[in-house]
N, C-alpha and C positions, 0 to 999 in steps of 0.2 A: 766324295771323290777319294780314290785312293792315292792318286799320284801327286804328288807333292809342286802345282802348276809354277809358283816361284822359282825351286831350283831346276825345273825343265824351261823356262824362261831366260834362265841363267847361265845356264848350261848352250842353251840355242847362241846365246851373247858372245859366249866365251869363245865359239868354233867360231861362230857367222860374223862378231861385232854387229854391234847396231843392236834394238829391240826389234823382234819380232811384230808379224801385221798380224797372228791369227792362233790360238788355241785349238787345235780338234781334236776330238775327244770319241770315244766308243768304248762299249762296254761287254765285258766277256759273256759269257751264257750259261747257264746251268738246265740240261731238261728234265725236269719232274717226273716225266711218264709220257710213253709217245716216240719209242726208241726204232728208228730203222721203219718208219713210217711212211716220213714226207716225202723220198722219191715211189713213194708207191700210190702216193694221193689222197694219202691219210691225213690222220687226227696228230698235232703233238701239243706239249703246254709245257711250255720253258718260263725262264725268265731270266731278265739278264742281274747282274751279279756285282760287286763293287770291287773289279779288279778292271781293268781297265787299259786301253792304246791311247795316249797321248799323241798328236801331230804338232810339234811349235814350227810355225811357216813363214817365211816374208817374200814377199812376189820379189820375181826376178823380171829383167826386161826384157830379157831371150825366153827363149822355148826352151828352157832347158831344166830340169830337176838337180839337182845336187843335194841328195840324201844321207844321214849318218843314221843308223843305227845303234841308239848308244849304251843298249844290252849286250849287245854282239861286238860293239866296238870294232863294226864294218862301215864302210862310206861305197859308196854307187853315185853317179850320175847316167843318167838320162837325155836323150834328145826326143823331145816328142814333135819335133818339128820333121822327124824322118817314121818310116814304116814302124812301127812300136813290135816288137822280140821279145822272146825272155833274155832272161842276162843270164850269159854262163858265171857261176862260181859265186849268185848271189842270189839266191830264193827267193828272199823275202822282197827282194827288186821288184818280182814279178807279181807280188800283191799291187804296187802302185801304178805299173804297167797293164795288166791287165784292168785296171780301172781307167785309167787315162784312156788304152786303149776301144772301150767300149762306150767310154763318154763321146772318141773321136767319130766313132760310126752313129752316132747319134744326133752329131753335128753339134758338139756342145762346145764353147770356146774353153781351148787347156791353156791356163797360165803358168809360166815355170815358178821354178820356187826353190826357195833356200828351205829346208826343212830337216828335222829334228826329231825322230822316233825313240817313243820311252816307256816300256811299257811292266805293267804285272800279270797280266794274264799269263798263266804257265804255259809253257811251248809244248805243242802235245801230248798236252794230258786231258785234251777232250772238251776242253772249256770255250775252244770257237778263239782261238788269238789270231787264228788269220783271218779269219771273218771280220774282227772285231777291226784291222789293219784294215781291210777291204771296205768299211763301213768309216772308221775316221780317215782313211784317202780320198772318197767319196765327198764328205761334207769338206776338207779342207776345197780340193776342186770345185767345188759350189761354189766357194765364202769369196775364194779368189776370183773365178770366172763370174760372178754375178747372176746364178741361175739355182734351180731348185726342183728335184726330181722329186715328183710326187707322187705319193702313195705307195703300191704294193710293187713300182717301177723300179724304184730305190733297192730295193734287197733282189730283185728278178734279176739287175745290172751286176748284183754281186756273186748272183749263181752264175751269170750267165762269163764272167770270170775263171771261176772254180773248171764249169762245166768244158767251155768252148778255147778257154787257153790252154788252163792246166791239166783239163785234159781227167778230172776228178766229177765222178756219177752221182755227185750231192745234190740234196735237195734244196730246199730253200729257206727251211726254218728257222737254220744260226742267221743269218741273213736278215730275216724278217723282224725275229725278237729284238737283236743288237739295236736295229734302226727304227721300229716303232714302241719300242719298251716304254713304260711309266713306271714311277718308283711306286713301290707299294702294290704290285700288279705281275701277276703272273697271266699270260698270254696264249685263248687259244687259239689254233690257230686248223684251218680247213685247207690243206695245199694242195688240192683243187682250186678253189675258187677264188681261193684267199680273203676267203671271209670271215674274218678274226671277231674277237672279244676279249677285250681285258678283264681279269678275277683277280678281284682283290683277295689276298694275302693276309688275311686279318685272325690265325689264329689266338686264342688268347693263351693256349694250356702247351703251345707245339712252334719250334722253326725245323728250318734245315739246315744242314749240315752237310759240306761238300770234303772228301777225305780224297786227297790226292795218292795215289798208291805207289808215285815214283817212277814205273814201268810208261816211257814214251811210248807212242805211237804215230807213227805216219798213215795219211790215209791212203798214201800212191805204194805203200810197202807192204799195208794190209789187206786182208781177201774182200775188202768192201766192194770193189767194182767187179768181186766172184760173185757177191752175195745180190748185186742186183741183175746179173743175168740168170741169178735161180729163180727168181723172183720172175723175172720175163717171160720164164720157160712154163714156169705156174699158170701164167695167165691165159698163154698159149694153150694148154690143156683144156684148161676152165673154159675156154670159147668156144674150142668142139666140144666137150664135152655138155656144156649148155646152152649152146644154140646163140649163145650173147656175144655180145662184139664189145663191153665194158675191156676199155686200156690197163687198166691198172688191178692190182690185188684188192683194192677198196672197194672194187663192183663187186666182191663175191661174197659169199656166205661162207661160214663151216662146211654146212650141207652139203654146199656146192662143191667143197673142195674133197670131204670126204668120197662125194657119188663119184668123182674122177681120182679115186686113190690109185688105183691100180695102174693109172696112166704115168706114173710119177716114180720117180725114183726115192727113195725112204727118205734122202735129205731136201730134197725140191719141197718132199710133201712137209717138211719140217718147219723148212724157212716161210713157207707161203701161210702154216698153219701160226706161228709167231705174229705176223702180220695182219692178220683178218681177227686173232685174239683182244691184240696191243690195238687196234682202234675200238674195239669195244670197252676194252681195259679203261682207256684213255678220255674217251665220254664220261664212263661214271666217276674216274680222279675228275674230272673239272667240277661236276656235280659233287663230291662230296668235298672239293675245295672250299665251293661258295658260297654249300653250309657251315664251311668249319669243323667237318668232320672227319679230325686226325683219325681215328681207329678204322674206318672203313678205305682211306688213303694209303694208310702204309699199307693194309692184306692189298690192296694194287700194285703198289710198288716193289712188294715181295714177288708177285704173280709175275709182273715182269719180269725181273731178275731174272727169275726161274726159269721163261720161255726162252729168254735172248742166251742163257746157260745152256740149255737142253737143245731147243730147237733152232734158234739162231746161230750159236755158237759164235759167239763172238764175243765171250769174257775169256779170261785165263787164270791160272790158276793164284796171281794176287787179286784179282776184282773177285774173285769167289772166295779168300780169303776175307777182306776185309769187308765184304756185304755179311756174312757167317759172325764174325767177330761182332758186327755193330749189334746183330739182331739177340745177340745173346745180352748186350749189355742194357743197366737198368734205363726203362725211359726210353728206348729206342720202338717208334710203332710199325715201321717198318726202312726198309736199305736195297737200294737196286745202284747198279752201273749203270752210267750216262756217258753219253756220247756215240761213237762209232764203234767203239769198246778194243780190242787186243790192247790193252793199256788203260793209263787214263785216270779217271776218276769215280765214284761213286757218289749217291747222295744218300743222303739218309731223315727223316721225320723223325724227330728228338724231344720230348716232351722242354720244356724250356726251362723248366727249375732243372735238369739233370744234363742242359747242353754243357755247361761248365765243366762239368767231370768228365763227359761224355768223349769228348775231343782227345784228352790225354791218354784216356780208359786205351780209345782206340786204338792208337797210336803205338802206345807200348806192348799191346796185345799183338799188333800187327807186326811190330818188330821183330819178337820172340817168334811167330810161327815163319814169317819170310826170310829174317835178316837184312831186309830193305828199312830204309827210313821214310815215310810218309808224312803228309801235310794237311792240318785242314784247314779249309776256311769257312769263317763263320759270317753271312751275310745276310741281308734283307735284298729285297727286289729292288734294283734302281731303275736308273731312267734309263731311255736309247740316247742313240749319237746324236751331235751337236757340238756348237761352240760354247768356250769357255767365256 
């Protein structure tokens, strides 16, 4: 665990009095390969990461939330006894409202609560820290109300958040990974079907390495909810064009996309072609994961880069800096950007005797060519959400 559960215990004390009834707990995400997939019904393979949302909670006997936030050192409360809104002038409100709210149309009992948010997941830089909010509000609401959403239900509930409050055209991935993770285990995952598998993680010669680049990101500021109407537009072609009635970029082929180029504007045919690459990409990174084969992983995770660079477009010019940087230094097998990208983070496969230098190597390299300060973190796969 990264967060220190004694002084968020202490800290819940000192506002609230009294000890707290509950610890909840979620974890941020890192994805390997499999970028800009999952609302297309793709392939992706994340894992969650040892940075972390903290929820310290004690039931109240009203319907009522009474929330601090004690990164932002903001306070909100809540009535979930009335119609459930966003709260003007408090965002991160609306990670807990939009869960209450969706628990409400489910008919799940909402317990109020004195609670306590504390977290390390970096705020938009790609790492899923709302998801991960969205996932430890989730299990606190459980622990309290005495119930338990099971399976693939759990993370749908957090899209279904994302998607039908806030109003954001994400898939289901950060979702799935944060809530069904295992330590030691990176996660594939089929967002279609939602028919997963856990891969263990067990290089002996290689880890990753996750390089913060400083440059935030929001996903309601950036062209992501452009990039899945190109994606629509794609499919739309691809149906007249071959006769199929497949919903998604994940029914088609190259082929198929090539024989209908003509119908497509040079960037449609870009983004669609990123897509139908990155789940073939994405099969043989799980396959060369669960051999343990770093050299054949990273020329993947380069390939990516490259498509989400060129055809996606949705790095900039620090994610293309600091993938550049990594892939030149010693030990690095390969370096892409993760996440929604205009911002954010990268990852990187780093042989393991040369992650030590590796880190700093980067950093200062990155410094001199941006003038930005950068971050990385160095982790192993943990578990999903739950209590402490």
């Amino acid at each position: 665990m990264s967060i220190d559960i004694a002084l968020a215990r202490q800290r819940f004390t000192e506002r609230f009095g009294g000890a707290p009834d509950l610890v909840a707990r979620a974890p941020g995400r890192v994805n390997i390969i499999g970028e800009h997939t999952d609302y297309n019904d793709g392939f992706v393979l994340p894992m969650a990461i040892e940075r972390e949302t903290v929820i310290v909670a004690r039931r109240r006997d009203d319907q009522r939330l009474l929330a601090r936030a004690a990164n932002l050192d903001r306070e909100a409360e809540v009535n979930l006894a009335r119609p459930l809104k966003r709260s003007p002038g408090e965002p991160w409100v609306d990670y807990l409202v939009g869960v209450a709210r969706e628990l409400n149309h489910a008919q799940r009992p909402l317990v109020g609560a004195d609670l306590l948010i504390l977290g390390d997941v970096p705020i938009g830089s790609g790492l899923s820290s709302s998801a991960s909010l969205e996932m430890a509000a989730l299990v606190m609401f459980e622990t309290l109300g005495g119930f338990r959403i099971e399976g693939a239900e759990a993370p749908r509930l957090g899209q279904r958040v994302e998607n039908d409050f806030l109003g954001l055209s994400t898939g289901i991935m950060d979702q799935f990974i944060i809530r069904m993770a295992q330590a030691g285990h990176a996660l594939f995952l089929d967002c279609r079907t939602y028919d997963y598998r856990l891969v263990p993680v067990a290089f002996d010669n290689a880890c990753f390495v996750v390089a913060d680049t400083g440059v935030s990101r929001g996903l309601t500021g950036s062209k992501y909810n452009e990039r899945v109407a190109e994606c629509a537009e794609a499919v739309r072609a691809l149906q007249q064009a071959t006769r199929a009635d497949g919903p998604r970029l994940r029914d088609y082929t190259l082929a198929d996309l090539d024989a209908c180029k003509s119908a497509l504007s040079d960037a449609v045919y870009r983004r669609a072609r990123h897509v139908i690459t990155e789940n073939t990409r994405t099969q043989a990174a799980c396959d060369a994961l669960s051999r343990g084969d770093a050299d054949t992983l990273g020329r993947l995770m380069d390939a990516s880069d490259h498509s989400l660079r060129d055809d996606y477009e949705v790095t900039c010019p620090e994610l293309d800096a600091m993938t550049d940087i990594a892939r030149g230094l010693p030990g690095c097998y390969g370096s892409r950007m993760t996440g929604a990208g205009f911002g954010g983070c990268t990852v990187s496969l780093v042989a393991a005797d040369q992650a030590p230098a590796f880190g700093p190597a980067l950093l200062n390299a990155y410094h001199r060519r941006t003038n930005r300060q950068g971050a990385v973190i160095t982790t192993r796969p943990a578990p999903g959400a739950g209590t402490v």
